[in-house]
C-alpha positions in Angstrom: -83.5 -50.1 -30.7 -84.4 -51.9 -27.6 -87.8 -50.7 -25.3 -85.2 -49.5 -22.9 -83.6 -46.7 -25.0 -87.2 -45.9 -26.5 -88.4 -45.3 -22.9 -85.7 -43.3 -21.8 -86.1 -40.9 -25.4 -89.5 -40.7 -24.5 -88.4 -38.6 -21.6 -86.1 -36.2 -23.8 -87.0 -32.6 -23.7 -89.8 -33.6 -20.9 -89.5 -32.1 -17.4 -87.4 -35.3 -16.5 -84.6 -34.1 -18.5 -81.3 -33.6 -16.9 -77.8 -35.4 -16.5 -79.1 -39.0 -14.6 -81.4 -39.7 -18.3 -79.0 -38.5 -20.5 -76.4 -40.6 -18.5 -78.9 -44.0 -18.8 -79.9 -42.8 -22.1 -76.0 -42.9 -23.3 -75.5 -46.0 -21.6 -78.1 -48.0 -23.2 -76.7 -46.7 -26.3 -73.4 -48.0 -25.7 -74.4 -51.3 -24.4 -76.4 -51.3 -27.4 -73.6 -50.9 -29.7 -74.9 -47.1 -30.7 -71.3 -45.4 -29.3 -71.7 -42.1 -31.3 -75.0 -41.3 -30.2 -74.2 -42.4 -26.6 -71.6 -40.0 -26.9 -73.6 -37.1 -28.1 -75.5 -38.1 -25.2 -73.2 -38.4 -22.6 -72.0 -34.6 -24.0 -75.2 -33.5 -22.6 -75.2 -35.0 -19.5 -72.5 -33.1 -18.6 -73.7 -30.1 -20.0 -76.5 -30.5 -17.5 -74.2 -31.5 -15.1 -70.7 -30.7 -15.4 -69.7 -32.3 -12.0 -71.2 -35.5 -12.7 -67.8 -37.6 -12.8 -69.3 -40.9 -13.9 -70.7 -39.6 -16.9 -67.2 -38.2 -17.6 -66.2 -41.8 -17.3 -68.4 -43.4 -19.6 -68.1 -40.2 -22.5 -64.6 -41.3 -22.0 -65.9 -45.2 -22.6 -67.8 -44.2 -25.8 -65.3 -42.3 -27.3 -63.0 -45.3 -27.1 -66.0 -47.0 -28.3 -66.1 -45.2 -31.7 -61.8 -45.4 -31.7 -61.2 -41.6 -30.5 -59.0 -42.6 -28.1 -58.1 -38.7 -27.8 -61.6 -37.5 -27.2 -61.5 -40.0 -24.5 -58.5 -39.0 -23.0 -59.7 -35.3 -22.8 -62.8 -36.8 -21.0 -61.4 -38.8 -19.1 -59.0 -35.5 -18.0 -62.1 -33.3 -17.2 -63.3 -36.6 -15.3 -60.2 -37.0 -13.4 -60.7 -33.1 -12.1 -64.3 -33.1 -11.5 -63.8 -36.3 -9.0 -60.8 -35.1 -7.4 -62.5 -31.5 -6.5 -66.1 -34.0 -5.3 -63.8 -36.7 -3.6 -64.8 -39.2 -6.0 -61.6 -41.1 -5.1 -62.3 -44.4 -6.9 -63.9 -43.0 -9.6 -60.9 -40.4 -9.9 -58.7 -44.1 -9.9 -60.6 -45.8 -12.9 -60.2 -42.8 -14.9 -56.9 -42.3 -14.3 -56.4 -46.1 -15.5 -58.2 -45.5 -18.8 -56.7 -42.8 -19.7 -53.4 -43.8 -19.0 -54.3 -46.5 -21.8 -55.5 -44.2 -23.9 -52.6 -41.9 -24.1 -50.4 -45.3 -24.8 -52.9 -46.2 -27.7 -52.4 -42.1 -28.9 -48.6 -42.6 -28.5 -48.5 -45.8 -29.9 -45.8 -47.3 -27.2 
């Protein structure tokens, strides 16, 4: 694992805990190639935060990541409400993208 994704576990459980390292935590993990842990991750980021709409996005990300394209979808679903109800208009967008790609890939059309 890279020094980036040791760092941020080194915070884990510590008074910094909370959605924005569980969201970079996740994210290192994905760029890393490590999509199943960012994803258990990114689930508690928005546990921490349930209106955090970019974590939404990148669960979504990770799940398609690991081939779940309908865990994804259902992210992306949950993301697509949270930024609506915030205002998170382009975020909102991008999610509504993905997960029209994902429900193709489900549908298989």
């Amino acid at each position: 694992m890279s020094d980036r994704i040791a760092s941020l576990r080194a915070h884990v459980g510590g008074p910094r805990d909370g959605a924005l390292l569980r969201y970079s935590l996740g994210s290192a993990l994905l760029d890393a190639g490590h999509a199943a842990e960012a994803v258990a991750s990114l689930q508690t980021a928005v546990g921490f935060d349930p209106a955090y709409s970019a974590a939404w996005k990148l669960l979504g990300k990770a799940c398609m990541a690991q081939d779940r394209p309908e865990a994804a979808a259902e992210a992306w679903r949950q993301g697509i409400r949270v930024a609506g109800t915030r205002g998170d208009k382009q975020a909102q967008k991008e999610m509504q993208v993905f997960l029209r790609r994902a429900e193709k890939r489900i549908t298989g059309s």
